[in-house]
C-alpha positions in Angstrom: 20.6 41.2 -0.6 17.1 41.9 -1.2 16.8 41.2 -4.9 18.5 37.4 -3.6 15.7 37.4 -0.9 13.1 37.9 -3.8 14.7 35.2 -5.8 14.7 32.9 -3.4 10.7 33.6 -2.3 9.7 33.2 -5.9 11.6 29.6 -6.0 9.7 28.7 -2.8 6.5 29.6 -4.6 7.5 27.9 -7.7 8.2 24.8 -5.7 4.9 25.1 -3.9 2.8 25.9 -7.2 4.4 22.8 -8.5 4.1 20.5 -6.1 0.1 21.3 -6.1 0.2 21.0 -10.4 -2.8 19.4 -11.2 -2.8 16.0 -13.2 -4.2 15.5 -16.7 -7.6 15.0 -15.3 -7.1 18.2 -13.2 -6.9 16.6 -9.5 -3.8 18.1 -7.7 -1.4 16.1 -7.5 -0.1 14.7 -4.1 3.4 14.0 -2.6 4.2 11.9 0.2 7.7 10.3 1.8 7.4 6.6 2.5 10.9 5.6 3.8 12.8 8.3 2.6 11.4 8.2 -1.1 8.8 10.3 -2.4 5.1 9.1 -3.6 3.1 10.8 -6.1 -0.4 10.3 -6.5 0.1 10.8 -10.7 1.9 7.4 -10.1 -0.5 4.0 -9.7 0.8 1.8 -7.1 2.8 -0.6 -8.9 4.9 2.2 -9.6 5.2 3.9 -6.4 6.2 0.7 -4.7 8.9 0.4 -7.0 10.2 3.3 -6.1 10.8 2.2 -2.3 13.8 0.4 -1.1 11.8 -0.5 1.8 8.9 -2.5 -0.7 11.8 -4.0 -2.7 10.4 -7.4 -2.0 7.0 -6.7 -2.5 8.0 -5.2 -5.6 9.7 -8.3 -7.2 6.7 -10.8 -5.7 4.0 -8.2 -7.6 6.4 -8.6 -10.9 7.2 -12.0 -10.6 3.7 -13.2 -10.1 2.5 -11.2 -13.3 0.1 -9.1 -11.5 2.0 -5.8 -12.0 -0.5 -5.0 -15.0 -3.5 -5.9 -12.8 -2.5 -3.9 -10.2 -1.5 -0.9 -11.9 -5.3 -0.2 -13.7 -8.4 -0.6 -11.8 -9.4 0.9 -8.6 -7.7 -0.9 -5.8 -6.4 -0.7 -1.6 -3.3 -2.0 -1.5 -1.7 -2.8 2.1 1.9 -2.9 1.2 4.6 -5.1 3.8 7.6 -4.0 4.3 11.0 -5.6 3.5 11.3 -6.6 7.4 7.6 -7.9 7.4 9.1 -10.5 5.2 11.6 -10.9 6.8 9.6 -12.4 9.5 8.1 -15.0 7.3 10.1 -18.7 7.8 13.9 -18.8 5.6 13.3 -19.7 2.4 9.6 -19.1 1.8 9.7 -16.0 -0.5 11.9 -17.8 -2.5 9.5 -20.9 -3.0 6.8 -18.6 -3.9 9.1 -17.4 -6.3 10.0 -20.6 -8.1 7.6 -21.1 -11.4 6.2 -24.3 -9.7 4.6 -21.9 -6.7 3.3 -19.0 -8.8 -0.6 -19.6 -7.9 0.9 -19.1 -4.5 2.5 -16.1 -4.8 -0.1 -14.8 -7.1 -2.9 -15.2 -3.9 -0.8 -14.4 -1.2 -0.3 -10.6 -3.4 -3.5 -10.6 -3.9 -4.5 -10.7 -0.5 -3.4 -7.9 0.4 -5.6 -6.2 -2.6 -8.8 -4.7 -2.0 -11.0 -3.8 -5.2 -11.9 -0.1 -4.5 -10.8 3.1 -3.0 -10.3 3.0 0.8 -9.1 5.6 2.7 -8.5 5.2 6.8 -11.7 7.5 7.5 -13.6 4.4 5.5 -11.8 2.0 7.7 -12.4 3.5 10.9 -16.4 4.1 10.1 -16.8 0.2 8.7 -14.9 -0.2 12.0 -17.3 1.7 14.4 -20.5 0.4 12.3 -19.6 -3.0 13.0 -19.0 -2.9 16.6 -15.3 -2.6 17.1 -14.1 -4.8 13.8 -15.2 -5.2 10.4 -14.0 -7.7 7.7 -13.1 -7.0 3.8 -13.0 -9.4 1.2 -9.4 -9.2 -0.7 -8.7 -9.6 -4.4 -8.1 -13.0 -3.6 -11.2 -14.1 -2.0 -9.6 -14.2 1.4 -10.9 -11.8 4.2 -9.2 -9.7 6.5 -10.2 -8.4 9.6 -9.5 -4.5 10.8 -10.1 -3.4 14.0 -8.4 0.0 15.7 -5.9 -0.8 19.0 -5.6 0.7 22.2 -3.0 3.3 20.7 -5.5 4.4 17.8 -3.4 1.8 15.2 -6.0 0.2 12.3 -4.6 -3.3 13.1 -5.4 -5.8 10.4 -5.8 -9.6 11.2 -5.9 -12.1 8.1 -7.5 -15.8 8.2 -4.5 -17.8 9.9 -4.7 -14.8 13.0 -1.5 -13.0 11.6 -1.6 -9.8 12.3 -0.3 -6.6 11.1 -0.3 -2.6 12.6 -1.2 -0.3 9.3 1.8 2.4 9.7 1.6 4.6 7.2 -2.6 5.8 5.8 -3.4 7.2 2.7 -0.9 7.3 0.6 -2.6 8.2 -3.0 -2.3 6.7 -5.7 -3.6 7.2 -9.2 -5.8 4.3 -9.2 -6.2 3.9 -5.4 -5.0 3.9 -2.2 -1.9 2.8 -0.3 -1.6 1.4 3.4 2.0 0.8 4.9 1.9 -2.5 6.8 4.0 -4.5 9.3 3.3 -8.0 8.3 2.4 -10.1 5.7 -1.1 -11.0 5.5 -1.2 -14.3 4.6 -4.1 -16.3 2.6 -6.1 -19.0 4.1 -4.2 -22.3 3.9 -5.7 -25.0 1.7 -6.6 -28.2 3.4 
């Protein structure tokens, strides 16, 4: 019984001392559970999204509108809608964006939720505080979005059309970034 005890503790620190290996460029590497899959901060963004059932959508709009490549080198903030957020969005709209004819679209609406640089909530909620309650960021596609922090302590993010969207899950690392759960899609300005 106490040789299994033993055997057992040394797995535990085994699991522990691996979970903390360092990366190639000798940063520790971090784990985190989005929806029931786990994150690794070795992974770039593009890759951890993949791995979520609950960004499946997200997924196939950042592959179909060529970005994937974009995203996945650089330093970037990505705030990263859920499957439901889409949901949300009227029938059939994903699906144009989809379509080869509405790829510039798709391409800005992704894009918009893209900032260049490495963001954690900290940064947001000082930007916040500096500039009096709400501060704005300029997305990857030229768009700006609004953050502000709730009554319940929520970074809530408001895009150009006044859409809104609660930040759910902070700092989730990435290998060239960071990643922000997000209730809704943050749309980009419409074109008059």
């Amino acid at each position: 019984m106490k040789s299994l005890s033993i055997i057992i503790a040394l797995l535990v620190n085994t699991a522990f001392v691996m979970a903390q290996k360092p990366d190639s460029a000798g940063v520790p590497v971090k784990t985190k559970t989005v929806d029931g899959t786990v994150v690794t901060s070795a992974n770039n963004l593009v890759a951890n999204i993949a791995l979520s059932s609950e960004l499946t959508t997200l997924s196939n709009a950042i592959n179909v509108s060529g970005l994937a490549d974009t995203l996945s080198s650089g330093t970037i903030t990505f705030f990263a809608p859920v499957n439901k957020a889409f949901e949300k969005l009227a029938p059939g709209f994903i699906d144009t964006l989809t379509q080869p004819a509405h790829k510039a679209e798709l391409i800005a609406l992704v894009k918009n939720h893209a900032l260049s640089g490495r963001f954690t909530s900290k940064d947001f909620e000082r930007q916040i505080k500096a500039g009096n309650g709400q501060t704005g960021f300029t997305t990857l596609s030229g768009g700006v979005i609004t953050a502000r922090i709730n009554e319940n302590r929520n970074i809530v993010l408001t895009d150009e059309n006044g859409n809104q969207s609660i930040v759910t899950r902070l700092d989730i690392d990435q290998s060239n970034g960071m990643l922000f759960i997000v209730t809704a899609v943050l749309l980009p300005k419409a074109k008059e």
